[in-house]
N, C-alpha and C positions, 0 to 999 in steps of 0.2 A: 385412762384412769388406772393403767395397770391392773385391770381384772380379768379373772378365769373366766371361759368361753366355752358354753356348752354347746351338745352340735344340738346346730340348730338348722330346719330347708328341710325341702323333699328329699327322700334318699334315692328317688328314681329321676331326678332332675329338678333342672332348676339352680338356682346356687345353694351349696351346701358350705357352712361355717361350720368347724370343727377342729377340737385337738390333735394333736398330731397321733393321739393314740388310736383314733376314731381313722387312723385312714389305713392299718395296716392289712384292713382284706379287700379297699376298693380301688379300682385306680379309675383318674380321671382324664380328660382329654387337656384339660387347662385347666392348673392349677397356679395359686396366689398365694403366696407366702408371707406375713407379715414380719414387721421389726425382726429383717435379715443381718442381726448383728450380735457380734461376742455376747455373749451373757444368755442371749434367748437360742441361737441356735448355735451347738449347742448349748444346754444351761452351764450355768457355774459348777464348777467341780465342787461336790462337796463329800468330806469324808462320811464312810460308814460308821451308821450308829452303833460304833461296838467299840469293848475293850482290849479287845486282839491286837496287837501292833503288827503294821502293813507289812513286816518281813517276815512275820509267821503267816499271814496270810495268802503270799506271795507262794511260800515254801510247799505250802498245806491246799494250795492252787482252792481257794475262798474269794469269794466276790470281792472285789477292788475297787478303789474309782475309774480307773482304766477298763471295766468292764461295765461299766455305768457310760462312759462313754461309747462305748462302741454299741451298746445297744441305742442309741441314740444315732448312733450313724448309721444304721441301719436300717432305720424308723424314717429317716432323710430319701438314702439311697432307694429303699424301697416305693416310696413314696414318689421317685422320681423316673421311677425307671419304664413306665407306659405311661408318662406324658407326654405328649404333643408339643403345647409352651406352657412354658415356667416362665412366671413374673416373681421377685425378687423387690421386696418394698424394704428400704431403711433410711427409716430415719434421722437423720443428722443432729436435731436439736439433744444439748446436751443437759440432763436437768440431775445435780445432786450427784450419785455414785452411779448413776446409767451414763455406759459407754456408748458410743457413735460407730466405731471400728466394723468395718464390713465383716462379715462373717468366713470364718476360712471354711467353710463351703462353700461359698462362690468361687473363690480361689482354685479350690481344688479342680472343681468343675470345668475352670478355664486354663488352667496349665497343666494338672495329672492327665485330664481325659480328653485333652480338648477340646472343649466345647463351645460352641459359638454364643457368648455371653455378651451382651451388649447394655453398655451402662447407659443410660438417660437420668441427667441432672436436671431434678424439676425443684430449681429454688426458686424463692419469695423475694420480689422486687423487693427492697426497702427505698424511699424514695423519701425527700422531705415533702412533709404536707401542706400543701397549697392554699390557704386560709380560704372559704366561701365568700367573695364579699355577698352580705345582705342586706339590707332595707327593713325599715318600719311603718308600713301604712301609716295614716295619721288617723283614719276612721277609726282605728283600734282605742284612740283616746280622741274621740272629736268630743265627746261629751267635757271632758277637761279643758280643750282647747277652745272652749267655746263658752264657759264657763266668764263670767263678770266679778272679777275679787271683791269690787265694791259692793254687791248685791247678794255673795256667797251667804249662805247660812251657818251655823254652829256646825261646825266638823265636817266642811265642806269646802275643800280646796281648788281657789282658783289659780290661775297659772300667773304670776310676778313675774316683770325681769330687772334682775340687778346687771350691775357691770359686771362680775363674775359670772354670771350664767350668762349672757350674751356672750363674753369672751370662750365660755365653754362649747356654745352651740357655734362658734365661729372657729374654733378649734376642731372640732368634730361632733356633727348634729347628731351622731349616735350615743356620745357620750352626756350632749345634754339630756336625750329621752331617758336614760338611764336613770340621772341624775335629779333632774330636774322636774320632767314630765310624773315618772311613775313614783318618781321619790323614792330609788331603792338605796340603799345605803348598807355600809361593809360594818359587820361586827364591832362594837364597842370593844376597846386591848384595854384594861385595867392598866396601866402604867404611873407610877409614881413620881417618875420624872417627867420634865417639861420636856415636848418636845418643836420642834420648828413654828410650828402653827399658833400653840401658846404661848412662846415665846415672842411672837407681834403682838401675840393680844395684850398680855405683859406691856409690851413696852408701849404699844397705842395708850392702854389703859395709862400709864404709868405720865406720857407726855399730855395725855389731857385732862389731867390732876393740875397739873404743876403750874400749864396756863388758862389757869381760871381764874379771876370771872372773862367772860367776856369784854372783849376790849382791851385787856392786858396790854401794857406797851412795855416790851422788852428794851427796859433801859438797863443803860452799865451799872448803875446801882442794882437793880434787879437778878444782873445775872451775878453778879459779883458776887450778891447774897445766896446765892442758889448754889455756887460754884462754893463756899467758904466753906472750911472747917465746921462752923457751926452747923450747917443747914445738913453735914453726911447724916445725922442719926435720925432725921425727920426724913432724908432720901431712903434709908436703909426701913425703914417703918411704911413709907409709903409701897416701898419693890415687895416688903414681903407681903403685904394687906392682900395688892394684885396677884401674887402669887397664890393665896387664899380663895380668894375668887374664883381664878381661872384653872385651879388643882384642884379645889374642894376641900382642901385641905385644912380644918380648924384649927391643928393642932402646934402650927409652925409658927414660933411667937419669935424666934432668933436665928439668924443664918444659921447657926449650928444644929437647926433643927429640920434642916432641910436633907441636908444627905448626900451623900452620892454627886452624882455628876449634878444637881439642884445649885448645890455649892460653887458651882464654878457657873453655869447659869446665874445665876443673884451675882456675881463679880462682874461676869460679862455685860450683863445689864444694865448695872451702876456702870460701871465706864463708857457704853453708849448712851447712856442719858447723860451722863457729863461731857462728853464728846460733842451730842446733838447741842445742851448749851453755848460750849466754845463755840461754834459755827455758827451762831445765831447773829443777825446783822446789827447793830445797838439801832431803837428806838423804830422797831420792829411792832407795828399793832399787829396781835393776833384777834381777829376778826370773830373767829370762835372753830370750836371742835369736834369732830365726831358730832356736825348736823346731821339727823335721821331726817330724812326726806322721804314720804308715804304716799302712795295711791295719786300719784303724777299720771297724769294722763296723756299719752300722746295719743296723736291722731297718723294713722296710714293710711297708704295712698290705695288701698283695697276701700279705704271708707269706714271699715273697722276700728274699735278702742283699743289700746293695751295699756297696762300700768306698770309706770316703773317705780324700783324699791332700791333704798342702798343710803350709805352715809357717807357725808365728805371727810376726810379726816382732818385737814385742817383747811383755813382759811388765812393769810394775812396780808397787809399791806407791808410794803418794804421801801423805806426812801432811797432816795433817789437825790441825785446832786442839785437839779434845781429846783427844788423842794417840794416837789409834787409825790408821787408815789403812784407801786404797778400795784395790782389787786392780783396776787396769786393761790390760785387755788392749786393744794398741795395733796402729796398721798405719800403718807411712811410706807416706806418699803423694806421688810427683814429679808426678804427673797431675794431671788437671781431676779436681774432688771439686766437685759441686754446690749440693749441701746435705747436712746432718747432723741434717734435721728429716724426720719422715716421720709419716704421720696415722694409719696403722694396721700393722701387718704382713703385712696381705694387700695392701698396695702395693710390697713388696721382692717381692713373685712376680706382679706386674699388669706385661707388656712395655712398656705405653703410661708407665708411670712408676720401670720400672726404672731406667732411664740414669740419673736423677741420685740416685736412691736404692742406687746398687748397690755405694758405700763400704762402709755401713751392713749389708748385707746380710752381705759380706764378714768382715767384724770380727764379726759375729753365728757365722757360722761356727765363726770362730776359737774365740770362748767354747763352742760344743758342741764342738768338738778337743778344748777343758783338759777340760771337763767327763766327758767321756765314755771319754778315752783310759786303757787298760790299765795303764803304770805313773804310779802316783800323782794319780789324777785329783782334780781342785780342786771345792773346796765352797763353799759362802757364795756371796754375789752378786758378781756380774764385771761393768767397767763399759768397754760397749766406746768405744774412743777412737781420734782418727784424727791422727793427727801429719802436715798440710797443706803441702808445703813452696812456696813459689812460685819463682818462678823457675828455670824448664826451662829447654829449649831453642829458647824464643820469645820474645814481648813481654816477658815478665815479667821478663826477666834486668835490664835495671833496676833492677826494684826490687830484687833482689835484691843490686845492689852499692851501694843507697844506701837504704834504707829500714832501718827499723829493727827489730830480731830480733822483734818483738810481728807488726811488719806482711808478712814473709816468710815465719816460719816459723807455723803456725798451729794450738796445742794445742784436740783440741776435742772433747768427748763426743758423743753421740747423743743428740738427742729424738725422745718420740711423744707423739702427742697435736694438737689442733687448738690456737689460740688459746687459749681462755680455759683449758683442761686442761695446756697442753704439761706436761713433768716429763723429769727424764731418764731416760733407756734404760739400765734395770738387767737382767743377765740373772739374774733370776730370777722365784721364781713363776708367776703365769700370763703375764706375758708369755715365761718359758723355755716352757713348755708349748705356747703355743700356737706358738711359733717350732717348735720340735720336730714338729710334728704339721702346720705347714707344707709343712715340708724334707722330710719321710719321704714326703710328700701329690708333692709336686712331683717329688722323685729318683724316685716307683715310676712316675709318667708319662715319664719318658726310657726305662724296662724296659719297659714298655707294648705290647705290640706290635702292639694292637689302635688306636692313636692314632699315626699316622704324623706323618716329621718334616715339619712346615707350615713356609712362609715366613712373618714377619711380616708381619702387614696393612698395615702406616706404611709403604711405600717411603720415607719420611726418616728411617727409624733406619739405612736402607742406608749411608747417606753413606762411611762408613768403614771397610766392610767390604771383605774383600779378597776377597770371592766373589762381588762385584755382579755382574760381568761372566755369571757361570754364571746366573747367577737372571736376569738382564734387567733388570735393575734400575738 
């Protein structure tokens, strides 16, 4: 801390700490010298407090800095001349106007007088740090974990899984306990603009306005009408309403009240909803939208209950040339979607191949929702589908204002299968069965409490996460 040091120790033994003024009538057997460098030994030259200029001084043989120093070398010399060993400590770190430079008393020491000076370099590894992996008991929350949603009381939370938090605890079961488990969550940002997240919400909200009621058949009349001249100031009324909603914003009655980059947001938007129209197939029933689907109960193979939560975004039938039609269930996507090809199904629960398979994963879900849910649940095969949009709020926005509706918005089933097999992703049969007895397999390991939450092995699926910082990561 740079402070003065009085003596301090036995003066008949023992270690004695002291200035250097404190040693002129003692001499030691072994002595230890601190910060052996320019500035402390000697100190800085500093002129004498007087008005006499140093040539009259000089002349009139008056105290000098030159005479300030040598009684300092003397205070050294003296100091060294019945010891035994002399250690020599300097510092190297350099902070502000303190120098590092060895002191030309060593110097002197070792070339005037020669003297046997031996330097030892004791630096500080620096080393990159090694992240701990660690672990989360699960006793630490058995009481949560064990907790019945259905049976919970007022202000008393039980554990739900949606397709996003299974996708999260199959990504990294550290990041679900985070998340999920304790329910911590990152600082609310005031921000006035939209940004990624509510921009889906935007546009889910925005497409499941537009096909209502239930049962809607998108016919070429319909879209024609949707797509016209007339229908932009009712699109434009609809985008900002959502925009209200999802900002909070009361005050934004006209695009031009939006602002800033909002403005090119509300453009972007409008031309992906008119894009998503163009792609739509004629005579298209949409079945319905954003179904909440609540307190689903599966059964696992522990014997235990869990409840799943979540909504389908869309639903529709699409014909077909001999006049039947598939039942697909669909999910908007504003996000990165990877692929929509996957080799098996025990690659949507492998971590090391979740991330680009976890659309798929998702919309699989969705089909055991219709399938399994209490009123009216659905039969025959379901075909899951992923409606791609491009252009967020990144590079893509380009395309997205000059590309063509085939090349922004992008309709697209699921495959499995390798190469010479691929086929598409039906849910049914065994591939429903073996999905099923997946999911039951993987939701009864988050109840588990014999299998604590692990961090992922990859530190590069960290990248994104908003708990790095906690993990080391």
């Amino acid at each position: 801390d740079q402070q003065k040091v009085d003596v301090q120790g036995m003066p008949f033994g023992g270690l004695q700490v002291m200035g250097i003024l404190e040693t002129r009538a003692i001499d030691f057997d072994n002595v230890i010298i601190l910060d052996m460098i320019e500035g402390a030994w000697p100190p800085p030259r500093q002129s004498v407090d007087t008005m006499i200029p140093l040539f009259l001084r000089n002349a009139n043989k008056m105290v000098t800095p030159d005479d300030v120093d040598s009684t300092y070398n003397y205070y050294f010399y003296r100091l060294k001349s019945r010891a035994r060993n002399i250690t020599f400590i300097r510092p190297t770190a350099v902070s502000g106007t303190r120098q590092s430079q060895l002191s030309r008393y060593v110097l002197q020491l070792k070339m005037l007088q020669r003297q046997n000076v031996n330097i030892v370099s004791a630096q500080k590894c620096v080393a990159p740090m090694v992240a701990r992996r660690f672990e989360i008991d699960k006793g630490s929350v058995a009481d949560i974990l064990a907790r019945d949603p259905l049976t919970c009381g007022e202000g008393v939370r039980g554990l739900r899984i949606s397709p996003s938090g299974l996708s999260d605890y199959v990504s990294c079961p550290m990041m679900f306990y985070f998340k999920r488990v304790i329910n911590l969550r990152l600082d609310d940002e005031i921000n006035e603009e939209a940004d990624a997240r509510q921009l889906g919400l935007i546009y889910h909200a925005v497409m499941e306005t537009l096909y209502r009621p239930k049962g809607v058949v998108l016919s070429d009349d319909l879209l024609s009408r949707m797509l016209s001249k007339e229908f932009e100031p009712k699109l434009d009324r609809l985008i900002l309403e959502k925009f209200c909603e999802v900002l909070n914003a009361k005050h934004i009655l006209s695009p031009s009240d939006l602002g800033g980059r909002n403005i090119l947001t509300f453009f972007t938007l409008k031309k992906i909803v008119r894009l998503t129209l163009m792609t739509e197939v004629p005579g298209t029933i949409i079945v319905d939208t954003e179904e909440r689907i609540d307190n689903l109960v599966i059964k696992l193979p522990s014997g235990k209950n869990a409840v799943l939560t979540g909504s389908v975004d869309r639903q529709h039938i699409s014909p077909s040339a001999d006049g039947g039609g598939s039942y697909f269930v669909a999910d908007y996507k504003t996000g990165a979607v990877e692929t929509m090809n996957v080799a098996t199904l025990y690659d949507l629960f492998d971590p090391q191949k979740h991330k680009k398979n976890k659309a798929i994963l998702q919309v699989l879900m969705y089909c055991y929702f219709l399938r399994h849910k209490q009123d009216a649940p659905l039969a025959g095969p379901l075909t899951p589908y992923v409606i791609k949009v491009k252009g967020g709020l990144s590079r893509d926005w380009h395309d997205a204002q000059s590309g063509s509706a085939a090349d922004v918005v992008q309709n697209r089933v699921a495959y499995i299968g390798g190469k010479n097999d691929k086929r598409v992703l039906v849910y049914e049969g065994e591939v429903e069965a073996l999905f099923e007895r997946l999911l039951a397999e993987k939701i009864d390991e988050i109840f588990d409490v014999n299998v604590p939450f692990r961090q992922v092995d990859d530190p590069d699926l960290c990248g994104n996460c908003d708990f790095k910082n906690i993990c080391k990561r």
